[in-house]
C-alpha positions as CSV (number, residue, x, y, z in Angstrom):
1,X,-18.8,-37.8,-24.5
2,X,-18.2,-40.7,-22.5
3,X,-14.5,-41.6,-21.8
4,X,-13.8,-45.3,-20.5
5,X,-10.4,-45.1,-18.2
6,X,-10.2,-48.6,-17.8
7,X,-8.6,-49.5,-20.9
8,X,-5.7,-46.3,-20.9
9,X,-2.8,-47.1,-20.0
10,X,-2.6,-45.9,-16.3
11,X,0.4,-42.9,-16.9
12,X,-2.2,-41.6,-20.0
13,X,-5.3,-42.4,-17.6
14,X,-3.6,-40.5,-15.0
15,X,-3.2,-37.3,-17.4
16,X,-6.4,-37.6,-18.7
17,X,-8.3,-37.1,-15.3
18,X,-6.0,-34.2,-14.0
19,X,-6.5,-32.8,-17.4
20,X,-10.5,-33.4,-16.9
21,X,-10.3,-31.9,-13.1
22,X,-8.8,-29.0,-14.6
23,X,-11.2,-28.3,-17.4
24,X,-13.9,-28.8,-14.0
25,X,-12.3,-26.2,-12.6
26,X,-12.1,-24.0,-15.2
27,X,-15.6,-24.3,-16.1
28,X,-16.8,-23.9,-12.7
29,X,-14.7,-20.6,-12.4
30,X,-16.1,-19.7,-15.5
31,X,-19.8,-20.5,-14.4
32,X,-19.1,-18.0,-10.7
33,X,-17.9,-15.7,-12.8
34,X,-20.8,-15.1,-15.3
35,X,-23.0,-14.7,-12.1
36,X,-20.2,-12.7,-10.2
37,X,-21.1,-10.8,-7.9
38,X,-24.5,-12.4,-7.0
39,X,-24.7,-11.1,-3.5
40,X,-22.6,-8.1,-2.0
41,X,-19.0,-7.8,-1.4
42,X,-17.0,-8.4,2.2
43,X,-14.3,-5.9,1.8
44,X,-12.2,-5.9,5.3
45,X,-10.0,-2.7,5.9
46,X,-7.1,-4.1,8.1
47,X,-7.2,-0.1,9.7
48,X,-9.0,2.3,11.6
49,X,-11.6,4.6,10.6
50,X,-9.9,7.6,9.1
51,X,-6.8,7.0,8.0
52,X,-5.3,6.6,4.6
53,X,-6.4,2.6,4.1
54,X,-9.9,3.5,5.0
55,X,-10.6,6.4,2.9
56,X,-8.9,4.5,-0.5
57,X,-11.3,1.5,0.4
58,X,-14.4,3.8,0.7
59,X,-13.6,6.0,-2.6
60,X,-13.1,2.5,-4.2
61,X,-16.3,0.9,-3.0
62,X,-18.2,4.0,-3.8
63,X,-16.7,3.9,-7.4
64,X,-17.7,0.7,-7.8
65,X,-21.0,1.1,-6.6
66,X,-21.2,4.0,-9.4
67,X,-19.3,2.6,-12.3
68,X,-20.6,-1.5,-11.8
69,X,-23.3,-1.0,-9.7
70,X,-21.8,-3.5,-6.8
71,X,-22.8,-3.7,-3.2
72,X,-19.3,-3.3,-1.6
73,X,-19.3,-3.5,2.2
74,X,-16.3,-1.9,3.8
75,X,-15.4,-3.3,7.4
76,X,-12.9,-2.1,9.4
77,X,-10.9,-5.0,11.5
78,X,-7.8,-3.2,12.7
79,X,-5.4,-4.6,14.7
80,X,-1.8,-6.0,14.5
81,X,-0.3,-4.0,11.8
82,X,-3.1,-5.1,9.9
83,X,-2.6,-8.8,10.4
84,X,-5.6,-9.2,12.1
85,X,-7.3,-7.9,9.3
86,X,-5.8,-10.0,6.7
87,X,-5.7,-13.0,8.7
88,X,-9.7,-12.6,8.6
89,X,-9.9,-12.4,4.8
90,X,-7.2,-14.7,3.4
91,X,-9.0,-17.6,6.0
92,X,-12.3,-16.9,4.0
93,X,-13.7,-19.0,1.3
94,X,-11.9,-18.6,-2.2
95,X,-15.0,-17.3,-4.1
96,X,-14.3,-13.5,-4.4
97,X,-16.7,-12.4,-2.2
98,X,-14.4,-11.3,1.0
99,X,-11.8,-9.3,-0.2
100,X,-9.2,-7.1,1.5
101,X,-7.7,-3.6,0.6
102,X,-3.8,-3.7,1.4
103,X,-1.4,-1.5,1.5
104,X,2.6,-1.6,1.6
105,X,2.8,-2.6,5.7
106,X,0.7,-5.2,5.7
107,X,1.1,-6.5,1.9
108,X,5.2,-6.3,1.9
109,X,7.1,-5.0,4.8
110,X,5.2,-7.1,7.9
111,X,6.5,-10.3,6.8
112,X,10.4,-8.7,7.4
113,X,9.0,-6.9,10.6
114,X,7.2,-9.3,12.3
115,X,8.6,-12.8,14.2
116,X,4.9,-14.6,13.2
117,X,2.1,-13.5,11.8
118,X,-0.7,-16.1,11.1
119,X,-0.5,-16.7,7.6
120,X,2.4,-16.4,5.0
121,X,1.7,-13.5,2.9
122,X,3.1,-15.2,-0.5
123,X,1.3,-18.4,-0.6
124,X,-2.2,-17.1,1.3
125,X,-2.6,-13.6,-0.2
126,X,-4.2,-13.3,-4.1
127,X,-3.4,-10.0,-5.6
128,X,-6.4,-8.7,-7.7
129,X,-5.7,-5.0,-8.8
130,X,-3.2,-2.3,-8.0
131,X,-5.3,1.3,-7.0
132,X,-2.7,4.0,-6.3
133,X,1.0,4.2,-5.4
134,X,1.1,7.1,-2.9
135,X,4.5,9.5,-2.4
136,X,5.9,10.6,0.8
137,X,6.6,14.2,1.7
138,X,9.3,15.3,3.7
139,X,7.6,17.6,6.6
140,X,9.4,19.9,9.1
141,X,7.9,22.1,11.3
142,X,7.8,25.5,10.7
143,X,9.7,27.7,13.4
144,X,11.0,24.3,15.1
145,X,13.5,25.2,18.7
146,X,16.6,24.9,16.2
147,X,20.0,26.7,16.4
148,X,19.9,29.0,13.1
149,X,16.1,29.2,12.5
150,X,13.8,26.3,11.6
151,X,14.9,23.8,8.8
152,X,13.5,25.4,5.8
153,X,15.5,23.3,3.5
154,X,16.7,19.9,2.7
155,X,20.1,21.1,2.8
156,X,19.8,22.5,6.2
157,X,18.3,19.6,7.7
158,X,21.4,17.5,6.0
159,X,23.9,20.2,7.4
160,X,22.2,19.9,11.0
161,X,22.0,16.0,10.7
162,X,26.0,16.0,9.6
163,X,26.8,18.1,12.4
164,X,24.6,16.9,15.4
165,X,21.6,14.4,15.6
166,X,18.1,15.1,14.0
167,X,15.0,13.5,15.3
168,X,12.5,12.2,12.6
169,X,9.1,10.9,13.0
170,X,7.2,7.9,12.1
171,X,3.5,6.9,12.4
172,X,5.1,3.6,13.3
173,X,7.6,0.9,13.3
174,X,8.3,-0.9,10.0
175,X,5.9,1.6,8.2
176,X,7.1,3.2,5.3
177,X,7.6,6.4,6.9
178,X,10.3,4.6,9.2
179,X,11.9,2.6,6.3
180,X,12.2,5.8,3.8
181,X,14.0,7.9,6.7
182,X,16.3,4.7,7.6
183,X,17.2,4.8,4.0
184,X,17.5,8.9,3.7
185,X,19.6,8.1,7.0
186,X,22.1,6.3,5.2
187,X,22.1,7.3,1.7
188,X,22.6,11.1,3.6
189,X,24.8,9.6,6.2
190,X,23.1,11.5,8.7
191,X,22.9,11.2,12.3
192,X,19.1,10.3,13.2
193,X,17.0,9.1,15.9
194,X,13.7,7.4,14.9
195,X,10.9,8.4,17.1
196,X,7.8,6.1,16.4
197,X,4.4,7.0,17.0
198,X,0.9,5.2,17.3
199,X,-0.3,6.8,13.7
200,X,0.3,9.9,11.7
201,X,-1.6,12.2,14.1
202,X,0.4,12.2,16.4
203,X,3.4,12.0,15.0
204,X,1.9,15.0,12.5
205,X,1.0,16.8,16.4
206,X,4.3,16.6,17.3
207,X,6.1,17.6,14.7
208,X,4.1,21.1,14.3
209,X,5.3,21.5,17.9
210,X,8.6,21.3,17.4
211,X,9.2,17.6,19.6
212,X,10.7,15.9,16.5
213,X,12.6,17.7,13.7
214,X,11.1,16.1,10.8
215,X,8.7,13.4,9.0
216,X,8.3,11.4,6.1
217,X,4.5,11.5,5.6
218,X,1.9,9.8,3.0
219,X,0.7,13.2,1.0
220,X,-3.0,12.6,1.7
221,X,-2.0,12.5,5.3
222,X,0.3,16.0,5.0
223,X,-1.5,18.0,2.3
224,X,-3.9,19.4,4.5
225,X,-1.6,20.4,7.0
226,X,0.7,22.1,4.2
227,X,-1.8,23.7,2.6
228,X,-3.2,25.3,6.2
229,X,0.0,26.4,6.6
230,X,0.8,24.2,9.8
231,X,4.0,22.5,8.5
232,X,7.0,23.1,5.8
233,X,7.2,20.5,2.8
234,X,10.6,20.1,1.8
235,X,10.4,17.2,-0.8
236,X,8.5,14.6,-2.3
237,X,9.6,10.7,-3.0
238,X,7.9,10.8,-6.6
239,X,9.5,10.5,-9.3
240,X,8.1,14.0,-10.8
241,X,6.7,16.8,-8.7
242,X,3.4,16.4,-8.0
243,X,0.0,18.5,-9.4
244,X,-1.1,19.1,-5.7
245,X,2.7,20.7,-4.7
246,X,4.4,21.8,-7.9
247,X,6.5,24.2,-6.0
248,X,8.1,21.4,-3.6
249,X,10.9,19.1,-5.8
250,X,11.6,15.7,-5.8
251,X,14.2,14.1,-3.3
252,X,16.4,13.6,-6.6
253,X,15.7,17.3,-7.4
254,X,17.1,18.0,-4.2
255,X,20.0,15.9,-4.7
256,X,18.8,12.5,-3.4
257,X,18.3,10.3,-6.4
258,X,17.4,6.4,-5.2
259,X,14.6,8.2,-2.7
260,X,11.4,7.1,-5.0
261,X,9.3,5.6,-2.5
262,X,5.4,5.4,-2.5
263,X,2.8,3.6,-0.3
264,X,0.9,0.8,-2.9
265,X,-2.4,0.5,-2.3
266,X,-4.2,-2.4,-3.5
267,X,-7.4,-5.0,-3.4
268,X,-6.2,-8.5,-2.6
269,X,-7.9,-12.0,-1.8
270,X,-7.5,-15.1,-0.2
271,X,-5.0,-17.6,-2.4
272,X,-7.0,-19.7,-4.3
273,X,-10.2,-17.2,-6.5
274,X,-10.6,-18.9,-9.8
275,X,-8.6,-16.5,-12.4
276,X,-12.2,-16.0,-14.2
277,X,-13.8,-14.7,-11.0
278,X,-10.5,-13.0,-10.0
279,X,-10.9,-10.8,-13.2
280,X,-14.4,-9.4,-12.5
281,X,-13.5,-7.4,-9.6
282,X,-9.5,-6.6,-11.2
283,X,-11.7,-4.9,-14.6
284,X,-14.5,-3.6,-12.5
285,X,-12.0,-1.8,-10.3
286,X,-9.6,-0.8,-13.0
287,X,-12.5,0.8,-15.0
288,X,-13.9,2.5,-11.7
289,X,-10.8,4.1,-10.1
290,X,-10.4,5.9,-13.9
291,X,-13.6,7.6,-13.6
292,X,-13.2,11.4,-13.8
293,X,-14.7,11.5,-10.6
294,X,-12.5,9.8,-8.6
295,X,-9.8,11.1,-10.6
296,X,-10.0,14.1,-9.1
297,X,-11.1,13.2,-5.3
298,X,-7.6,11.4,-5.5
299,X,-5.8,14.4,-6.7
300,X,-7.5,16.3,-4.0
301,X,-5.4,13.6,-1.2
302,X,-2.7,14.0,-3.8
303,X,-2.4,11.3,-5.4
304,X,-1.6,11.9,-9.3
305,X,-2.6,8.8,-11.4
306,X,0.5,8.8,-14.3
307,X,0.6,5.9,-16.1
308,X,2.5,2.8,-14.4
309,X,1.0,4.1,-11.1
310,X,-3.0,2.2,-11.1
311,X,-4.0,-0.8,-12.6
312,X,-3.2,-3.5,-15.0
313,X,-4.1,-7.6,-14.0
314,X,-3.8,-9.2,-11.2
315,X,-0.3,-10.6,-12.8
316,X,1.7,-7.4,-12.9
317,X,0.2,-6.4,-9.6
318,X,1.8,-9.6,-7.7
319,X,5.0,-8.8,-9.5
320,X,5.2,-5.1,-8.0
321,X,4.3,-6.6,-4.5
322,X,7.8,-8.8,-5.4
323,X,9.5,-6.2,-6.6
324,X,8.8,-3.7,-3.3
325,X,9.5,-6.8,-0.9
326,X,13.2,-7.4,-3.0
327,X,13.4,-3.7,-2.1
328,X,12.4,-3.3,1.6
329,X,13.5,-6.0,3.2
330,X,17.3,-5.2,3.1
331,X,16.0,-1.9,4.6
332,X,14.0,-3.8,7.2
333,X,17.3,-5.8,8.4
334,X,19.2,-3.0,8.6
335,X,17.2,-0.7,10.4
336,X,16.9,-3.4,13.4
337,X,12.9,-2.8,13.4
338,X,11.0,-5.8,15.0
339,X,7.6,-6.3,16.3
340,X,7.0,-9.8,18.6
């Protein structure tokens, strides 16, 4: 169909082409994503090897390599609270093919914590799909240097941090580990003194040695150390109790309602990925992360996927990411946490 512009009048002309740029673009979405992916997958890991970031991104890549038969290269680019990482992918082209796996640091709290960071995480950053929303534990050690025994539970640890000052760990400042005790701190009106560490392990070394009194740690992170004995799990900020430590409550359970707090883990993309080629990798994923399989490496980090917790479109995703920013950044202020 050939449309002559010249004789519209130019308000109608000027609707017509945005309305025929638009269909372009739709089609052209439409056309990447019948051939999506036609080469393999950039997916940066704004961490280190071995932490929590990295193994999510390599159980998802592997699950998609099973379930859609995609060539998902992880790459690690730590550095900056992640920044670094997702200043590499959200600079790439638009097509879907670099991609970045985010977590709550770098996806919501950074932009509270941090005086610049290189890109602005609401108008650069495409969410795609939601993977997991990891709890916290709350780890002391067990036979800690503590007047009246170690702290073997929460109501001792509240007692202690009424009376005198308690020490609690964080693998870092602004993580969610530091932001769930600054909120325990004041929802307990305890007396606390944030000790910040350069990671989990160390923090996680520390704390079995009796240098810090407690911890607020991811439960892939603590499991392992719980279940070797090494430290004492006094709670968990889910919602439920969890399959991988039935006998440990809930922070509401143990008389701290408000204390739900989880790490969100999630695939993201530079602003900009056609919604058509967004949705290949937001189904892909979805379908692969529900695979018994992975269903049950996940519940070996203990992670328990109840509904609400994985998936959905990239829509409901970016309005969780809102949601946990509306949430944390009052949290942020008040805590005084601030990186240059």
């Amino acid at each position: 169909m050939n449309i002559m512009t010249n004789d519209i009048d130019p308000r109608r002309r000027t609707v017509l082409r945005s309305t025929l740029a638009l269909g372009a673009l739709a089609a052209s979405g439409a056309s990447l994503a019948g051939d999506f992916p036609a080469k393999p997958i950039r997916l940066i890991v704004p961490a280190p090897p071995g932490g929590g970031t990295d193994a999510m991104a390599r159980l998802m890549a592997s699950a998609l390599a099973e379930s859609a038969k995609w060539n998902v290269i992880a790459e690690n680019r730590p550095g900056g609270g992640g920044n670094i990482g997702f200043d590499q992918a959200f600079r790439a082209p638009p097509d879907g093919y670099t991609l970045a796996l985010g977590e709550s640091s770098n996806m919501i709290v950074n932009e509270f914590l941090y005086h610049r960071i290189p890109y602005d995480i609401e108008k650069d950053m495409q969410p795609i799909a939601l993977l997991a929303k990891v709890p916290l534990v709350l780890l002391t050690s067990l036979d800690g240097p503590h007047e009246g025994g170690p702290y073997d539970s929460v109501e001792k640890l509240v007692a202690a941090g009424r009376k005198g000052t308690i020490s609690f760990a964080s693998s870092g400042n602004g993580t969610l580990a530091h932001l769930v005790g600054e909120l325990w701190k004041s929802q307990a009106r305890l007396n606390m003194l944030h000790v910040p560490y350069r990671g989990a392990a160390p923090a996680l070394t520390d704390l079995i040695g009796g240098q810090v009194d407690m911890f607020f740690a991811s439960v892939p992170v603590a499991l392992p150390m719980i279940q070797g004995g090494k430290v004492r799990a006094l709670a968990v900020t889910a919602p439920e109790r969890l399959s991988a430590l039935k006998d440990v409550p809930t922070m509401a359970q143990a008389g701290y309602p408000g204390m739900d707090a989880s790490v969100v883990f999630g695939l993201v993309g530079p602003a900009g990925i056609p919604a058509a080629v967004a949705a290949e990798p937001n189904g892909q994923v979805n379908k692969a992360m529900q695979s018994p399989a992975v269903a049950r490496q996940l519940l070996v980090m203990g992670v328990d996927r109840a509904p609400g917790t994985f998936g959905g479109d990239p829509a409901s995703f970016a309005a969780l990411l809102r949601e946990e920013r509306a949430k944390w950044a009052p949290v942020v202020k008040a805590s005084g946490a601030q990186v240059d």
